[in-house]
N, C-alpha and C positions, 0 to 999 in steps of 0.2 A: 873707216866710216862705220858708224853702228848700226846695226838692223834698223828699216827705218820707219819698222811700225811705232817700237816706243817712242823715237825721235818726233816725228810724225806728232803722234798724240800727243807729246808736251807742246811742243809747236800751235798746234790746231788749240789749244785749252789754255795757253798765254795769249794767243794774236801776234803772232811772231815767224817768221819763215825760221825752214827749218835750218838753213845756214847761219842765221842768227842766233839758236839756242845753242848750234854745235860750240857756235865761236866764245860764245858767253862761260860756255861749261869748259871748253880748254882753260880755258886760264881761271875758273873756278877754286882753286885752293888759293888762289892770291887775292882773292875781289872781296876781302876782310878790311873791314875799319877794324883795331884793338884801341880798347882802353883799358886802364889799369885802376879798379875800383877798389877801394881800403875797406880791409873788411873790419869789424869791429873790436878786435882783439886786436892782432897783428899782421901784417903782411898786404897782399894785394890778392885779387882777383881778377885776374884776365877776362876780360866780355872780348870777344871777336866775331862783330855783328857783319853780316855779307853784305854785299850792295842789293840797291833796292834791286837790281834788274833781276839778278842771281837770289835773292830772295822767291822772287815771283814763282821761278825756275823750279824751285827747294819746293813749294808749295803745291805745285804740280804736280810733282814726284812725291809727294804727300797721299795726295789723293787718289793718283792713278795707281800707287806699288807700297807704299808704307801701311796704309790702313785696312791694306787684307793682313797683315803682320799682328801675329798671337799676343794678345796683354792677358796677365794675369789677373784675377779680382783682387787680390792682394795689394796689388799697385795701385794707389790710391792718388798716387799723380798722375797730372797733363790727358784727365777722360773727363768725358762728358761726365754733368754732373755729381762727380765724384771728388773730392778736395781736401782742406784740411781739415772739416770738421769731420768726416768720416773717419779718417786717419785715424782722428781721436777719439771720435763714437767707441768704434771697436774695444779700445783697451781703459773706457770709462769703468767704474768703481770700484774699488777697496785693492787690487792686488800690486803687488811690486810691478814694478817694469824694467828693462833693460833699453839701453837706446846706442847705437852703432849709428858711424859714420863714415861711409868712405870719401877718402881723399882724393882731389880731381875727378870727383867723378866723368863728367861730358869728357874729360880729357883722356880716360886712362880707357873709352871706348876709341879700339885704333878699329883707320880703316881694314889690319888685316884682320883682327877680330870680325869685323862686318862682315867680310870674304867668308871667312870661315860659320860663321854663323846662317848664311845662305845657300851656302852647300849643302848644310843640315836642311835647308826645309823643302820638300818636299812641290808644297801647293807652289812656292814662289817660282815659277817657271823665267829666268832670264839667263839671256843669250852671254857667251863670254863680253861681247861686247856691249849687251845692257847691260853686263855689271860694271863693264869699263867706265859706262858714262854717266851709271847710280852714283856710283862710289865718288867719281871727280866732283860732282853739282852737289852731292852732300859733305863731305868732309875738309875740312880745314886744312891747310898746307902748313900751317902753325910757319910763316914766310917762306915756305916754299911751293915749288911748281905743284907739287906732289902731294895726292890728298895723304892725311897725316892722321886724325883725330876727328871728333864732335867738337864742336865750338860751344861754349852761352852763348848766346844769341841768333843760334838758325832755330827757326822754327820746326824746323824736321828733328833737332835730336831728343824733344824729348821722346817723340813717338819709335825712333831707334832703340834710344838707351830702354826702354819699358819690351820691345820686342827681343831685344840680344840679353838682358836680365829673365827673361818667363821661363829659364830652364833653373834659374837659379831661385825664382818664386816659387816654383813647381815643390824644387828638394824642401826650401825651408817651410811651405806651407803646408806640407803632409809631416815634416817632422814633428811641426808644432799640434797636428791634429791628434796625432799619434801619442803624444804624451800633454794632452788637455792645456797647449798654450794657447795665445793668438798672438800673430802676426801680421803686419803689417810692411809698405814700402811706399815713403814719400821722396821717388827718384834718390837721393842718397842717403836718406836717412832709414834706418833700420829700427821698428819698434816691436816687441816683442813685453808679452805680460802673463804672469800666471800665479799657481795660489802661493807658491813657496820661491824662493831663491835658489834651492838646489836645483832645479827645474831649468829655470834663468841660465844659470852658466853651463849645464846640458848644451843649452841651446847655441849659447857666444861658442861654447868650443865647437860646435856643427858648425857653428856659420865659419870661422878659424878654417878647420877642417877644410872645406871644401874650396875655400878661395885660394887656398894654397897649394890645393890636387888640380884644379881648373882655371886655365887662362883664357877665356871664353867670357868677358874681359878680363885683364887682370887687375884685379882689384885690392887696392892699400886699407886697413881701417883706419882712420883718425884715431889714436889712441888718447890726444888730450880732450875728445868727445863725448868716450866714451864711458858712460856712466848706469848703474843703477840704483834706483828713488825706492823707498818703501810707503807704505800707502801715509806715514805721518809727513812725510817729505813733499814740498811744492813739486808736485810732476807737472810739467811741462812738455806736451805734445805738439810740434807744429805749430808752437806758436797758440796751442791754446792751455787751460790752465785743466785740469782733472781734480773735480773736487768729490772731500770725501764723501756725501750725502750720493758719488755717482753719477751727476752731472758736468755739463762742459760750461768754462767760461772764458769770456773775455780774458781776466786777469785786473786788476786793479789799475794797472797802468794804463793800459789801453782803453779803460775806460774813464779814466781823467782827462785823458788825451782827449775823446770825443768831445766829454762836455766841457771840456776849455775851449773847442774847436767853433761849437755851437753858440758859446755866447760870443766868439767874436764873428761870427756868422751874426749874430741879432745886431751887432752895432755898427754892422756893413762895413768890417776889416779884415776880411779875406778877400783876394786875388781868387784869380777862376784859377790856379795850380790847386791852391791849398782846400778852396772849395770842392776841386773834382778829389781830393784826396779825401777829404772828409764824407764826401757822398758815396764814394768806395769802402767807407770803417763804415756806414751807418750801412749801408745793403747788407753788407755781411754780417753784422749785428745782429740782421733781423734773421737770418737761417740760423745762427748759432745763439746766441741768448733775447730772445724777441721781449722778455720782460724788461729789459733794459731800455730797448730805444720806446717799451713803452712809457718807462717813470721819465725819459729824456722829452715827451712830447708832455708829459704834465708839467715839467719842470719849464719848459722853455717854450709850450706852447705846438699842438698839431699842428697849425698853420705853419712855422717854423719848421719843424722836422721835414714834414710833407715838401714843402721849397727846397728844401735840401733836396731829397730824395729825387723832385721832379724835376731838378735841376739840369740843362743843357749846357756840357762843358762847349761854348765857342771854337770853332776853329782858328787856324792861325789866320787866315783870310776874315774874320770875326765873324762869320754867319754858325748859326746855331749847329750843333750835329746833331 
């Protein structure tokens, strides 16, 4: 049985006795839906999302014990206000960039990795048996009893993977200060930029270096990922475009995509899916290139855009959210 202060506070902060949260977290690394999603090029991508109950649970333990846990500024996912245009802010104009990928990331954070990463810290005060019943309610049994890994789809790993990486933002962000790079980390993806190339692979071989001294996770690069752009080269950051003048953009595509989206939005041939999808490109449109969804409201009219924007995706029960 676990100390029954944490137990206790998950319980009290779900609405749930606390023999119901024990019960739920025992058999925790099984309470996974998997599906198997095709990624673009080849293969699959494991999602293994928890049950809603255990989710709830995941989110508790969020709040109560994850979110005192150390993020780096460097890490540019899964915080408040901080996203992919940032990502790319950072490593906007003229210079090359380097881009790293690790392989399985959420996966290749095991729970003994966790273990040991808790040890190290200091402020996180929990009992052998809090961590008994952290460890079971966060990590995957990848089908077994046994927590195993991080999953896609618990809402706590990204806030793990960003806390059990801040040893490893620490080295690379002072390396890079050190020898006039920047750096960045959008959860697996590694970007780094400076004035020269020789600089650049300085840096790949440090990140090399240290993944291979340090199992605190252990981490694979994606070698077929891995690349570096020169400033004549389409860079591509998170999905947004780095142009030479300095600036961030959309990208050509994604903005054809919008305003093909828009006119069939004027002719009333979009579904609330494809309209909540379009009203999610046009919000973010406006934090990253705002001159755009403005030539998109002369184009197709403010009233238009604005509908868009102030749109209510329905719920499944059809009343507004």
């Amino acid at each position: 049985m676990p100390d029954i202060s944490l137990l206790r506070d998950i319980a009290l902060d779900v609405g749930m006795s606390d023999a119901s949260v024990l019960e739920i977290i025992q058999n925790a690394p099984k309470r996974y839906k998997v599906y198997r999603i095709p990624k673009k090029g080849s293969g699959f991508r494991i999602i293994a999302q928890p049950a809603r109950e255990l989710k709830t649970i995941q989110r508790s333990i969020s709040k109560l014990v994850l979110e005192k846990l150390p993020v780096h500024a460097s890490a540019a996912a899964y915080r408040p206000k901080i996203g992919i245009f940032h990502n790319a802010a950072v490593h906007a104009g003229t210079s090359p960039i380097l881009k790293l990928d690790f392989e399985r990331f959420f996966n290749s954070i095991t729970a003994e990795a966790w273990r040991r990463f808790v040890a190290s810290q200091e402020e996180l005060r929990l009992s052998r048996s809090e961590m008994a019943l952290v460890t079971r309610a966060l990590f995957w049994g990848e089908g077994s009893k046994n927590p195993s890994c991080l999953s896609i789809g618990a809402p706590t790993s990204p806030l793990i993977s960003n806390a059990i990486m801040f040893q490893f933002d620490v080295e690379m962000s002072n390396f890079a200060e050190e020898r006039g790079l920047r750096y960045t980390r959008y959860a697996d993806d590694i970007v780094a930029s400076a004035k020269d190339f020789k600089v650049l692979h300085h840096f790949e071989r440090h990140v090399r270096q240290y993944i291979k001294k340090n199992k605190t996770p252990s981490l694979t690069i994606n070698e077929s990922k891995r690349a570096i752009y020169s400033p004549g080269d389409r860079r591509l950051v998170t999905g947004l475009i780095l142009t030479p003048d300095g600036k961030i953009s959309l990208g050509r595509h994604r903005k054809r995509e919008i305003s093909s989206l828009i006119h069939f939005f004027r002719l009333g041939q979009l579904d609330h899916e494809r309209l909540g999808y379009l009203q999610g490109l046009l919000s973010f449109s406006l934090s990253v290139e705002h001159d755009f969804v403005s030539r998109m409201s002369s184009k197709y009219g403010n009233d238009v855009v604005s509908a868009i924007l102030n749109y209510r995706v329905p719920r499944r029960d059809g009343s507004p959210r």
